[in-house]
N, C-alpha and C positions, 0 to 999 in steps of 0.2 A: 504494500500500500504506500502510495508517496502522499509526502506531504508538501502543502505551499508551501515557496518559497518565500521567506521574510520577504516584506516590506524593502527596500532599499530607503537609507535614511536619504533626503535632499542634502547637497551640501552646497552651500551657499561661499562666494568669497566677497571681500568686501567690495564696494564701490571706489573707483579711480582705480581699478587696480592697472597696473601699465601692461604696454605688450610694443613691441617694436617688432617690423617690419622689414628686413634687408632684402633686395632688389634687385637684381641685375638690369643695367638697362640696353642690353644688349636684344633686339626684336622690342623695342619697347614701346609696339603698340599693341601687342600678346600683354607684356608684363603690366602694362597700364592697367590692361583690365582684370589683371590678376591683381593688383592691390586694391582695385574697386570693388571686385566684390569679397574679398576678404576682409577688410574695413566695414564694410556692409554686415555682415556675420558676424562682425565683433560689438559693431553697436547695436544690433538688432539683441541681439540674446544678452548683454552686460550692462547695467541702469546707466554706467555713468563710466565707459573705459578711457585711459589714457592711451590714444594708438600713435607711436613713435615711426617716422619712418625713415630709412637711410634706402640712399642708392648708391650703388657702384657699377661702375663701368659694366663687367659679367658675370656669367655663374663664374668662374673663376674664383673670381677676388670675393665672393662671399661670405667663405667658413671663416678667413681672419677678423672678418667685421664683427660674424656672430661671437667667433672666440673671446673677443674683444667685450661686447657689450655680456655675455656670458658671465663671464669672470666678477662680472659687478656686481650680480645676483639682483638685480633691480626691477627685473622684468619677471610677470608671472609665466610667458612663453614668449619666443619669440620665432617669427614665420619668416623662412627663407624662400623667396622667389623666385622665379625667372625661367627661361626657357631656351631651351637648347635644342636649335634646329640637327639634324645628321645631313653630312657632307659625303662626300665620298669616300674620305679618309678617317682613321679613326680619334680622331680628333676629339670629335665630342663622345664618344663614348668613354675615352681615358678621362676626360673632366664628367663627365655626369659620376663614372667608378668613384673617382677621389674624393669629390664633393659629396656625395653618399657616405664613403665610409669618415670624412671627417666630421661631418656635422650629428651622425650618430656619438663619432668619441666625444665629440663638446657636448652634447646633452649628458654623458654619462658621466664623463671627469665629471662636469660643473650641478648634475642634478637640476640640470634646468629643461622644461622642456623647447624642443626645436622640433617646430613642424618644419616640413622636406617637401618643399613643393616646387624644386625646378625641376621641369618638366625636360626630357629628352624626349622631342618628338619627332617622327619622321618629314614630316611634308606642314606646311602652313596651313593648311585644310582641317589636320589634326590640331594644332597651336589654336586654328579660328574655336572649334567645337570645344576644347577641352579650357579656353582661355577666355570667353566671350559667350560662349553657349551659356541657357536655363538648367540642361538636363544632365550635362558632368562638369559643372563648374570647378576645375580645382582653386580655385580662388575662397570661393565661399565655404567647399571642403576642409580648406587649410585653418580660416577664422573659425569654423567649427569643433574641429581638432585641438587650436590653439587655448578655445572656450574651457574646455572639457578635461584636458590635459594640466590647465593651470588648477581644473577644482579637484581632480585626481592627487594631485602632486600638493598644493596646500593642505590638502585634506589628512593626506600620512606626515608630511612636515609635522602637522599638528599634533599628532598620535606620538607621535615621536618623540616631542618636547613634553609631554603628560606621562610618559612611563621613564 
């Protein structure tokens, strides 16, 4: 015989809580609309958030911004952008590898959360649907992620400091 499952307690974080934004502005009429509906996501669901935003040149130069702003612990997540068209060469697939596996290690050294939303996509067709589209926004995926990750992560902080 099973039994329900508890209730899940709500966990609420406070109001202003911050979130920053890093960018690549490399395709940045993709990434435009990656910070628009992510920003969008952030004040829809948070009474009163503080949304921070930097840009750099491209996915590249990203993980050192996040490292950067990371290390300050001042942010309750913060959401890495941008997009990365494929060439012929392998070009962008060694930068999307690197930028993956480094912004996973700054989330874990710093215990901060990093949403991972440069996108490696083949064709601009993909960038338009996945960047600009209602129906797989990763924009809006990413402020939702970044929502939900910050009450995850406050939430055991919390647990933490009480035992």
């Amino acid at each position: 015989m099973s039994k329900p499952l508890p209730l899940r307690p709500r966990i609420f974080h406070a109001p202003n809580e911050r979130y920053m934004i890093v960018v690549g502005e490399y395709n940045k009429e993709f990434t435009d609309a990656l910070v628009e509906h992510a920003s969008a996501a952030l004040y829809e669901k948070d009474p009163q958030p503080v949304v921070e935003l930097i840009t750099v040149p491209g996915a590249f130069e990203i993980p050192l911004v996040v490292q950067m702003i990371a290390s300050r612990k001042e942010h309750a997540a913060i959401v890495a952008l941008g997009v990365i068209l494929r060439g012929e060469t392998a070009h962008a697939d060694l930068i999307a590898t690197t930028l993956t596996a480094s912004l996973q290690k700054i989330s874990l050294d710093h215990e901060v959360p990093v949403i991972h939303e440069v996108l490696l996509l083949d064709n601009e067709e993909q960038a338009r649907a996945r960047c600009m589209g209602e129906e797989l926004n990763r924009g809006r995926e990413a402020g939702k992620a970044a929502l939900e990750m910050a009450r995850i992560t406050s939430s055991l902080k919390e647990r933490k400091e009480h035992h």
